[in-house]
FIMAR-992897 format. One record per residue (C-alpha): residue number from 1; x, y, z. Coordinates in Angstrom, 3 decimals, padded with zeros to 6 digits. Example, Ala and Ser with C-alpha at 12.3 -4.5 7.8 and 13.67 -1.06 7.14 Angstrom:
2
PT     i          u          v          w
PT     1    012.300   -004.500    007.800
PT     2    013.670   -001.060    007.140
END
This chain:
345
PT     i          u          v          w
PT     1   -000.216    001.725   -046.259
PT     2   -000.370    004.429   -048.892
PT     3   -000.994    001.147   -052.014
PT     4    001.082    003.305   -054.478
PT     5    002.376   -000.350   -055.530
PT     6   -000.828   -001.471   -055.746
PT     7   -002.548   -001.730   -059.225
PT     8   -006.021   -001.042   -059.159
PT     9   -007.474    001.852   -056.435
PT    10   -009.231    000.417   -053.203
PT    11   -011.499    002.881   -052.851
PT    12   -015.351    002.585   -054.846
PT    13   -016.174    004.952   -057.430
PT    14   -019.274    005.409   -055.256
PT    15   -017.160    006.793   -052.613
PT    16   -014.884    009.116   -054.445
PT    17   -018.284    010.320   -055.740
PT    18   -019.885    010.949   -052.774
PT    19   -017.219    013.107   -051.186
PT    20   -018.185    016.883   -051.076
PT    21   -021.048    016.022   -053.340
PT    22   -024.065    017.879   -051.208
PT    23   -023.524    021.816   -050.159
PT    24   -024.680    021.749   -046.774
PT    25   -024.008    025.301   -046.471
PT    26   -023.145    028.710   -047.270
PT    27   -021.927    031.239   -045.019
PT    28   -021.395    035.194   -047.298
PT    29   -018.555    035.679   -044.033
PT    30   -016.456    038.610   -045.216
PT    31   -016.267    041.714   -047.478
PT    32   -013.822    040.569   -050.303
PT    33   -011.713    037.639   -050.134
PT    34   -011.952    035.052   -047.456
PT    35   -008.190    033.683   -047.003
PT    36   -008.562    031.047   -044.745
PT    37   -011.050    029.059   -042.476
PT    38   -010.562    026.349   -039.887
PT    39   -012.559    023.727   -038.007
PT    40   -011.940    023.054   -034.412
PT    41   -010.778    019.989   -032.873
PT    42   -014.623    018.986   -032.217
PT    43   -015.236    019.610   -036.096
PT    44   -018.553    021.843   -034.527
PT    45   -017.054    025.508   -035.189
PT    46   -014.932    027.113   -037.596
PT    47   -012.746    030.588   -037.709
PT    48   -012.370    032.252   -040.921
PT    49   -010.181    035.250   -041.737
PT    50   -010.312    037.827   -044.197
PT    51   -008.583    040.566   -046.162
PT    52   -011.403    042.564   -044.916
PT    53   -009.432    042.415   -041.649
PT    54   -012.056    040.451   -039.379
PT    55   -012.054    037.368   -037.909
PT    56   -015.303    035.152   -037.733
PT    57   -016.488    032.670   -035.393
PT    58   -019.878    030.391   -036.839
PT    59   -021.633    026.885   -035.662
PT    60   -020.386    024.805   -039.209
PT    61   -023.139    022.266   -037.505
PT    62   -026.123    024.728   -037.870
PT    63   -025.060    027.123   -040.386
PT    64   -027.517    025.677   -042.935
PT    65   -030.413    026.414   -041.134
PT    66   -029.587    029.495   -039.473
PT    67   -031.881    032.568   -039.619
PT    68   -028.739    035.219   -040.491
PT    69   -026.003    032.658   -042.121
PT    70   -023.562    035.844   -042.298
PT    71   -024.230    037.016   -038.891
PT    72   -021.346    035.212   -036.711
PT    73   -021.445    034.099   -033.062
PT    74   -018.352    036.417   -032.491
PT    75   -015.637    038.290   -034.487
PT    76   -012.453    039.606   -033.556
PT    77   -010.886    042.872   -034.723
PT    78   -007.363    043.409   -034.123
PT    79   -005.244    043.525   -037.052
PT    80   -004.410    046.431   -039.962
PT    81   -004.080    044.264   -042.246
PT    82   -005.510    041.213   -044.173
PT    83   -005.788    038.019   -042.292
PT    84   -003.919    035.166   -043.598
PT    85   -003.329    032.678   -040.828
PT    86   -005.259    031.325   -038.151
PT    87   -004.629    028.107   -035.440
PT    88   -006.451    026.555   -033.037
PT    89   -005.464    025.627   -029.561
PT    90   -006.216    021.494   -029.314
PT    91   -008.326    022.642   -025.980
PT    92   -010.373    025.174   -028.355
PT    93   -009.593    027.609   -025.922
PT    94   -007.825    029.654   -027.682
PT    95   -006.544    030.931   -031.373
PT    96   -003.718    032.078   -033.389
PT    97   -003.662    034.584   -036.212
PT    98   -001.261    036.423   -037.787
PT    99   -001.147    038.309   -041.586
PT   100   -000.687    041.467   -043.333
PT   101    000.046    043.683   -040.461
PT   102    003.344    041.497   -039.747
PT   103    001.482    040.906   -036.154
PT   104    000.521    037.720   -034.481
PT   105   -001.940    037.081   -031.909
PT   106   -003.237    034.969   -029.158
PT   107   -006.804    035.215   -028.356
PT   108   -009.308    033.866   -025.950
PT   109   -012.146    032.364   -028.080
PT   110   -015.211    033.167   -025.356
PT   111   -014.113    036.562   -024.415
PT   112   -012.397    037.850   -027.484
PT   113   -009.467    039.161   -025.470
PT   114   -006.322    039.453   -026.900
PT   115   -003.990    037.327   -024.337
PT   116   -000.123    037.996   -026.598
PT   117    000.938    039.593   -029.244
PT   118    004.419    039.126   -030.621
PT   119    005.662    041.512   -033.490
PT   120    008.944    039.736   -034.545
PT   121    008.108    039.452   -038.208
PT   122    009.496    041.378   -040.914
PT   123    007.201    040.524   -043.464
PT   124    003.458    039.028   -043.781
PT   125    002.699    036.826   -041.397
PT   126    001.572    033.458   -043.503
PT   127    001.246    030.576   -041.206
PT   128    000.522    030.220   -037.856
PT   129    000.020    027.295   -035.582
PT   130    000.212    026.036   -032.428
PT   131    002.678    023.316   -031.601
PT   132    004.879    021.269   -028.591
PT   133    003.281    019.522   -025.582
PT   134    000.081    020.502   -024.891
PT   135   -000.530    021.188   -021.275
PT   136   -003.737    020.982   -019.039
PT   137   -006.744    023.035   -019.427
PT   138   -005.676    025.582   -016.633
PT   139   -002.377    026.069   -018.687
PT   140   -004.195    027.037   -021.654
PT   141   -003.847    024.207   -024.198
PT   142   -000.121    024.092   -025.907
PT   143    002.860    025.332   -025.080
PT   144    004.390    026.684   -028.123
PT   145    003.614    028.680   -031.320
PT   146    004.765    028.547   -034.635
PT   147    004.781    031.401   -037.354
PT   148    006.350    031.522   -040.502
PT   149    005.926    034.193   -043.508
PT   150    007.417    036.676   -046.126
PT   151    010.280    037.091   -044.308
PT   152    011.264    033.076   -044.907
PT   153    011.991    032.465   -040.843
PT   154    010.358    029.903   -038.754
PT   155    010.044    031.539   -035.030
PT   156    008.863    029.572   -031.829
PT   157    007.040    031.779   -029.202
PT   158    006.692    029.762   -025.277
PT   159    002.848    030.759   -024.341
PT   160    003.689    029.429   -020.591
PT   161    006.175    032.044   -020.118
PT   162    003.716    035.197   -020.116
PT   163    006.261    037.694   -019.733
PT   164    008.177    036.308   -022.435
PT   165    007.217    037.949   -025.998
PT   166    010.351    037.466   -028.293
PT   167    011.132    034.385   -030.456
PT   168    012.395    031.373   -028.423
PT   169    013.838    029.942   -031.447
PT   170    014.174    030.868   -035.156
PT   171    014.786    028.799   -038.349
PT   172    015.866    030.959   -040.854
PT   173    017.153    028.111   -043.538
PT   174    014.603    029.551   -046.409
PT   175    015.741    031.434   -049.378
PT   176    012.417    033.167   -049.482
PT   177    008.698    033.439   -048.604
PT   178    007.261    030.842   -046.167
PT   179    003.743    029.888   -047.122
PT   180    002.889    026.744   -045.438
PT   181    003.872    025.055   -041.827
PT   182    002.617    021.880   -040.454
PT   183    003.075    021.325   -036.963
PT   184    003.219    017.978   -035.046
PT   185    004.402    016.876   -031.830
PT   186    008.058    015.766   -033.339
PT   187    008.446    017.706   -036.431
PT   188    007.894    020.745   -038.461
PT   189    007.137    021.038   -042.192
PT   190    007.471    023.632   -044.424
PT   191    007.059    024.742   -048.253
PT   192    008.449    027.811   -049.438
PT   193    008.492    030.049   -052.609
PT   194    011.837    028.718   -052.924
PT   195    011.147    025.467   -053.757
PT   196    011.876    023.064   -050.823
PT   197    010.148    021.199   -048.329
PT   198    012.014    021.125   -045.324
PT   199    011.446    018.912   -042.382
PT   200    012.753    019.658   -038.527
PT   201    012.952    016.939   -036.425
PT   202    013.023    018.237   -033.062
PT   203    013.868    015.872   -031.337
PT   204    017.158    015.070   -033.019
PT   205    017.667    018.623   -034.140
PT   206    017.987    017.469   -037.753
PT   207    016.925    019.267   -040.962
PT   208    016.095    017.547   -044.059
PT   209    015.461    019.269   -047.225
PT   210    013.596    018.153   -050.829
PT   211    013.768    019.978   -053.473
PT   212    010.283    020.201   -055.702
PT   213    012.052    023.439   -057.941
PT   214    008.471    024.872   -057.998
PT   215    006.774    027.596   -054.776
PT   216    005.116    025.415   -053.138
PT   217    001.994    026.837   -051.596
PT   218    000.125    023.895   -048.923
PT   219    001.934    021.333   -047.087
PT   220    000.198    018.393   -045.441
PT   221    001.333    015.048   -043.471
PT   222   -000.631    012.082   -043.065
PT   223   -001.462    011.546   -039.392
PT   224    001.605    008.339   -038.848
PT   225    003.830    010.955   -040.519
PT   226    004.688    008.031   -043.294
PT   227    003.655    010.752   -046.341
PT   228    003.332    014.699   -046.890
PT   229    001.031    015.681   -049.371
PT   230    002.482    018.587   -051.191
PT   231    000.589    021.539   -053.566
PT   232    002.651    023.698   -055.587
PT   233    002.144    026.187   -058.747
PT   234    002.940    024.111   -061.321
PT   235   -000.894    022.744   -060.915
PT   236    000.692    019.785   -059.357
PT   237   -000.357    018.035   -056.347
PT   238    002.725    016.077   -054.758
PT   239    002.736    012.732   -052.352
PT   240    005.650    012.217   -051.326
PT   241    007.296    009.484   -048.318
PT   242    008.674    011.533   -045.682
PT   243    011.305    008.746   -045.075
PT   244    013.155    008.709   -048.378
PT   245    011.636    011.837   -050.363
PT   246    010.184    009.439   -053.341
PT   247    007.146    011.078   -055.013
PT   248    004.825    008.288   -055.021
PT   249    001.843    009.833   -056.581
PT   250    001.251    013.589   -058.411
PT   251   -002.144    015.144   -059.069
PT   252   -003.440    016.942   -062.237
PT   253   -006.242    018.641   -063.689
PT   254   -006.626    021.710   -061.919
PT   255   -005.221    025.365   -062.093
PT   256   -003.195    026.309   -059.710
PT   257   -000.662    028.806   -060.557
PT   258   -000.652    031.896   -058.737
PT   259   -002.632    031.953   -055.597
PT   260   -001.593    030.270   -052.186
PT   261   -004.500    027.048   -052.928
PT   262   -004.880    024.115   -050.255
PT   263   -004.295    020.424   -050.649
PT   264   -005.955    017.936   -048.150
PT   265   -006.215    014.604   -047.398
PT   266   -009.680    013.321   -046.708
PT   267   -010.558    012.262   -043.110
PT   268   -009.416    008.219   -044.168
PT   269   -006.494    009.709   -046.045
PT   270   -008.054    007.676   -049.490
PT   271   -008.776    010.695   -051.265
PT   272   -007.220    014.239   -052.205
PT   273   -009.181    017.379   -051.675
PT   274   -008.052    020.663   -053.381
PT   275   -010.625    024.158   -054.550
PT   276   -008.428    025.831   -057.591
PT   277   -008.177    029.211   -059.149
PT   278   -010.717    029.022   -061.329
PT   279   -013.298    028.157   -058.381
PT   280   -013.320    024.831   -058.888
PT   281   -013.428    021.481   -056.486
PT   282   -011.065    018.700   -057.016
PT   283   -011.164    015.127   -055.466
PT   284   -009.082    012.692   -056.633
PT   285   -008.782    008.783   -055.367
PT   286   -005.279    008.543   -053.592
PT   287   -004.135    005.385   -055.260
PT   288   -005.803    005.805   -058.610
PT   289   -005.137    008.871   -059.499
PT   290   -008.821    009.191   -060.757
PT   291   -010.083    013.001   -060.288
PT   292   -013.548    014.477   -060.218
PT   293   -015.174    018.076   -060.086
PT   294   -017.569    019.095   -057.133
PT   295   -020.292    020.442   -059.189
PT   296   -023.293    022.097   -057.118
PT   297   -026.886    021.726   -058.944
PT   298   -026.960    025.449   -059.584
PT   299   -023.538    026.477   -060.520
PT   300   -025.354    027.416   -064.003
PT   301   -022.458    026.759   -067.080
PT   302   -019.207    027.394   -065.575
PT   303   -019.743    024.356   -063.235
PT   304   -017.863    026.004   -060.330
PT   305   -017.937    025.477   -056.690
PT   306   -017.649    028.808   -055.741
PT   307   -017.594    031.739   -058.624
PT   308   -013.860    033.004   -058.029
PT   309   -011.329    031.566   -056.628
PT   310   -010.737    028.882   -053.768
PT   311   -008.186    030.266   -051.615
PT   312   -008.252    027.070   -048.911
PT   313   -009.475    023.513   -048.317
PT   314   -010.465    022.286   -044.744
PT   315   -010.976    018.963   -043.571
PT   316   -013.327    018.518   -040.852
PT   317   -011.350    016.361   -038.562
PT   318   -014.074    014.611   -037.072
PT   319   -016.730    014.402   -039.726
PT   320   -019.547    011.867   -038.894
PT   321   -021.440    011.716   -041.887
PT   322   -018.107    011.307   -044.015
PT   323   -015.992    013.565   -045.702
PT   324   -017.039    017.322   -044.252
PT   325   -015.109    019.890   -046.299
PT   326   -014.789    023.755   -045.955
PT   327   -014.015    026.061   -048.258
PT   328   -012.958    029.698   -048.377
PT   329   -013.237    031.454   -051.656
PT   330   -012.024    035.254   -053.088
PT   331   -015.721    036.150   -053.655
PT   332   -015.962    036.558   -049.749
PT   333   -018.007    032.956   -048.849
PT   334   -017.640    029.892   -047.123
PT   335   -019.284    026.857   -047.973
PT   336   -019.467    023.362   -046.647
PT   337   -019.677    020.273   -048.452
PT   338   -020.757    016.896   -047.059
PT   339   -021.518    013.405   -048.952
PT   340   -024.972    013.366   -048.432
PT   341   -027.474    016.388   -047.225
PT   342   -028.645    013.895   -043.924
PT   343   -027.497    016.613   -041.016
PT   344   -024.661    015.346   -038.146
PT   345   -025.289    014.207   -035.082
END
């Protein structure tokens, strides 16, 4: 399905140029660097997190036309350290966030109490997210959670069991650093500073490993699974078939050496989505390989989407009015990109 056989792209230049091409929005959300930020299931709200140590809550839906655009619906103030991670339930219920502090916790979105913690981490907490069967509503949305970081160990915490706040299960298979984990209902992903991308079936128990010889820093799979779309710092953007570990396409053109930058697929999977170190946007046609620059109208000379760094790329996963992208940049905003400036319904 992915056409890396096929010779020409199937995509229109008129759509690769659209995506990201109006800023509907931006939200100044934290003092110094915003790390990450993440829609919802209902693509309506999104968290962000911060090295200033908060956690935000904002209506991505209204946020262009609200009177106080840095004044959030709610924020959450737990941690000691940076935030680096955040997850969110598939009932919206409830979120995940772990980070500097080595600390992850479970929170209730409406009340802002903190329902777990779990403190099993020896290192920076990079990734969290939730994972396994999700239950009913009255359950509280999934039944496990994954978090991964510095200390290069996958651990599994069961959020039915409430006494329960130790590690159900740990991978500990990396050589170093964890800093991406993709979660679905059969299989875990993960890049690490070590190079690999290892996959966890679990419902086989098998591991399989690929070697890219590079940190990798984002890991993505399409939604059938078929492809993982891989971002490492060797400013390369990786697809790669999850079946037989073939690269079938690699993306260039961007700067991404140092920082822990975000690789996405767009919400039809035709199209790459990636903000660099340098500030800048990146699109590029899946098939084609053809890139372009999200330029706003008054990024003056330097042509950047946001004047430092991009430190992640969201997706929103239910964008109406085609591609809706977030991103969180190192000069403390958040800004949202659609195709066109019409508002969603």
């Amino acid at each position: 399905m992915w056409g890396h056989r096929a010779p020409h792209s199937t995509m229109p230049p008129s759509t690769l140029a659209s995506i990201g091409s109006h800023r509907h929005a931006t939200i100044p959300a934290h003092n110094g660097p915003c790390n990450v930020v993440r829609y919802n299931t209902l693509g309506r709200y999104i968290l962000t997190g911060g090295s200033d140590r908060q956690i935000h809550l904002y209506n991505a839906t209204n946020a262009s036309t609200a009177a106080s655009p840095s004044i959030p619906i709610k924020s959450y103030g737990a941690h000691s350290h940076e935030i680096l991670a955040l997850s969110i339930s598939s009932d919206n219920m409830q979120f995940a966030s772990g980070g500097g502090d080595k600390s992850v916790y479970v929170w209730d979105v409406a009340s802002g109490t903190i329902l777990r913690r779990f403190n099993a981490h020896v290192g920076k907490v990079n990734v969290v997210e939730f994972c396994g069967v999700p239950s009913n509503a009255s359950a509280g949305g999934d039944s496990l959670l994954s978090a991964a970081g510095f200390d290069g160990a996958v651990r599994f915490y069961d959020l039915r069991s409430q006494g329960s706040w130790k590690p159900i299960l740990e991978l500990k298979q990396s050589r170093d650093a964890i800093l991406s984990l993709a979660a679905t209902s059969s299989r875990i992903y993960t890049g690490s500073v070590d190079g690999h991308v290892r996959t966890y079936d679990l419902r086989s128990g098998q591991l399989s490993s690929d070697l890219v010889d590079v940190p990798i820093s984002s890991i993505r799979p399409s939604r059938n699974e078929t492809s993982l779309l891989v971002a490492s710092l060797d400013s390369t953007v990786r697809l790669f078939d999850t079946e037989t570990g073939e690269c079938l396409q690699s993306f260039t053109g961007h700067k991404h050496g140092q920082y822990r930058c975000r690789a996405v697929l767009t919400t039809e999977e035709d199209a790459v989505v990636m903000g660099d170190e340098e500030g800048k946007l990146h699109v590029w046609d899946l098939v084609s390989r053809h890139r372009r620059e999200v330029i706003p109208r008054d990024a003056g000379a330097a042509g950047k989407a946001h004047p430092k760094g991009i430190l992640w790329t969201e997706i929103n996963p239910l964008a109406e009015n085609g591609n809706e992208v977030a991103t969180a940049g190192a000069d403390g905003t958040v800004k949202i990109w659609r195709s066109s400036s019409e508002p969603r319904g």
